[in-house]
N, C-alpha and C positions, 0 to 999 in steps of 0.2 A: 522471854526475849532471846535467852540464849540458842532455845529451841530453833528460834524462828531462821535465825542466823546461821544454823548447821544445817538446817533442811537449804538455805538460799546457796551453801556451799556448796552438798550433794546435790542441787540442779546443773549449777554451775560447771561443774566435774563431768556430771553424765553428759551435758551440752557439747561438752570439748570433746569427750570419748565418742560419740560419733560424728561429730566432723572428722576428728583423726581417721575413724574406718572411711570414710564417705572420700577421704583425699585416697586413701591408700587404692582402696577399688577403681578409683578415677585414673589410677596413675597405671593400675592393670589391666583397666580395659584399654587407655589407649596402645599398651606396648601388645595386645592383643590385636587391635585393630592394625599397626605397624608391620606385626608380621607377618598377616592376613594377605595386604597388599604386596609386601615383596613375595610372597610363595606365587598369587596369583599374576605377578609381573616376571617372575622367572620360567611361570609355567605358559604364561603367554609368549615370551621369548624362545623357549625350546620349539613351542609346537611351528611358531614361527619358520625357525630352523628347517624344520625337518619338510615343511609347506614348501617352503624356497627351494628345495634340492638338495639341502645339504646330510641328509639324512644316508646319504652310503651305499648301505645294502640295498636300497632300489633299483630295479633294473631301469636302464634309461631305454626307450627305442631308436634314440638320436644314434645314427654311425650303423644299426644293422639293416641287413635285408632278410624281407623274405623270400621264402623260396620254397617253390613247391617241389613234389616228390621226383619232380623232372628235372631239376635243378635251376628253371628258368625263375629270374628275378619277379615276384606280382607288385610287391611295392615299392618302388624306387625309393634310395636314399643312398646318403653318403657310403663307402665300399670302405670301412674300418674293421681293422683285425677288431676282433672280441665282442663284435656287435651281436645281437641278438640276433635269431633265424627262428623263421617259423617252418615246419615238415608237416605239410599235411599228406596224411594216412589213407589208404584206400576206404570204402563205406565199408562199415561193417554191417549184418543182419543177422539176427540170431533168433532164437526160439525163447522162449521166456520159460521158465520153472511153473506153471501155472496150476498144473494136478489136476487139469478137466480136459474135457474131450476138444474142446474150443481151442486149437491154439492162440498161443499171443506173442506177438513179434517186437523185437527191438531195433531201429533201423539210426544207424550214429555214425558222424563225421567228423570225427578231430583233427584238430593242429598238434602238432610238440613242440614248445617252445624250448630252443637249443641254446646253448650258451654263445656260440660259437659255429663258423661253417666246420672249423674240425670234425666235430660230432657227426654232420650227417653221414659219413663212411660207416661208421659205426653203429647208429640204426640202420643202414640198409643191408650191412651183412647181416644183421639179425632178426629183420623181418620176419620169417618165418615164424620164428621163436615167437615174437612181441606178439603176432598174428592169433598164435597159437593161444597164449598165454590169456589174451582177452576172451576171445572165445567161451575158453573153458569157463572162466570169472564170470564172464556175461549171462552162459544160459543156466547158472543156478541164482541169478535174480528172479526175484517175484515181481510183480506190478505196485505192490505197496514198497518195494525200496528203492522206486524210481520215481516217491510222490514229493514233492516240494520239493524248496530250495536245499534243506537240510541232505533230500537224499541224494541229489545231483554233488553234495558238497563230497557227500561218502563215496558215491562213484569215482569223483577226480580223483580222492586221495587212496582209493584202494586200486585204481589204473596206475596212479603214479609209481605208488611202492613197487607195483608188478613190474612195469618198466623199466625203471631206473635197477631194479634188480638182476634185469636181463641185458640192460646193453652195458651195465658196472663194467670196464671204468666209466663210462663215458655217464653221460649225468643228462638227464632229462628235466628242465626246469620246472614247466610245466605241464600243464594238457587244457587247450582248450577246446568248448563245445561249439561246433560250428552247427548240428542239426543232430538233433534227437527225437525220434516219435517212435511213440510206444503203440500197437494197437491192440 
């Protein structure tokens, strides 16, 4: 009988021993599930943020003009110092890198998006230069590093280095593609 009395004890013991863990784990998954939600409510609140405007370094188009290579306004809008300006480029045409008897042409029309109307004095003294500088860049392309979006992506940012290189100080924000055909 005594037997029977220490084995009802040992049930007894292990019964309480895991409810013990069963409370502990309960008490970890909630503080798990707690901070699940604030990460995911903070990370909703930032992107919020940055959705709204408030994100900074965005350029806004609100306050600039563009302006073509003539200086005449094409988009109206507010006349604010530090506004954005767009400089479009004369077309370019070049010859392609190709190594066969066939030529293959590249025929392309950018913008430059400028910080500022300050800057365009300073692409246009240096025109030549920019002109030049593409040029060169352009006809050691092949027709495979002008395939998808990937390679249009390497064009912009190997234009952009060249530029912003040649009209330094002045700062070239970006470059965009108004018409590209390859044939």
């Amino acid at each position: 009988m005594a037997d029977d009395e220490t084995n009802e004890t040992d049930q007894v013991e292990t019964d309480q021993d895991e409810e013990g863990d069963g409370a502990g784990s309960k008490g970890k998954g909630k503080l798990i599930i707690i901070i699940v939600i604030v990460v995911l409510l903070l990370a909703g609140g930032g992107a919020a943020f940055f959705l709204m405007g408030g994100g900074g370094d965005a350029p806004s188009s609100a306050g600039g003009e563009a302006v073509s290579v003539e200086g005449e306004v094409v988009d109206g809008g507010e006349n604010a110092i530090g506004g954005i300006v767009y400089y479009d480029l004369e077309e370019f045409v070049v010859n392609l890198n190709v190594g066969s008897d066939r030529p293959s042409f590249l025929k392309m029309t950018i913008s430059l998006e400028l910080p500022n109307e300050t800057q365009i004095p300073s692409v246009e003294e240096k025109m030549p230069r920019i002109r030049d500088t593409f040029q060169v860049y352009l006809r050691e392309l092949k027709n495979e590093d002008l395939q998808g979006s990937a390679g249009m992506y390497r064009l912009r940012e190997e234009l952009l280095l060249r530029i912003n290189k040649t009209v330094y100080p002045a700062k070239v924000s970006d470059i965009l593609f108004k018409q590209i055909l390859v044939q």
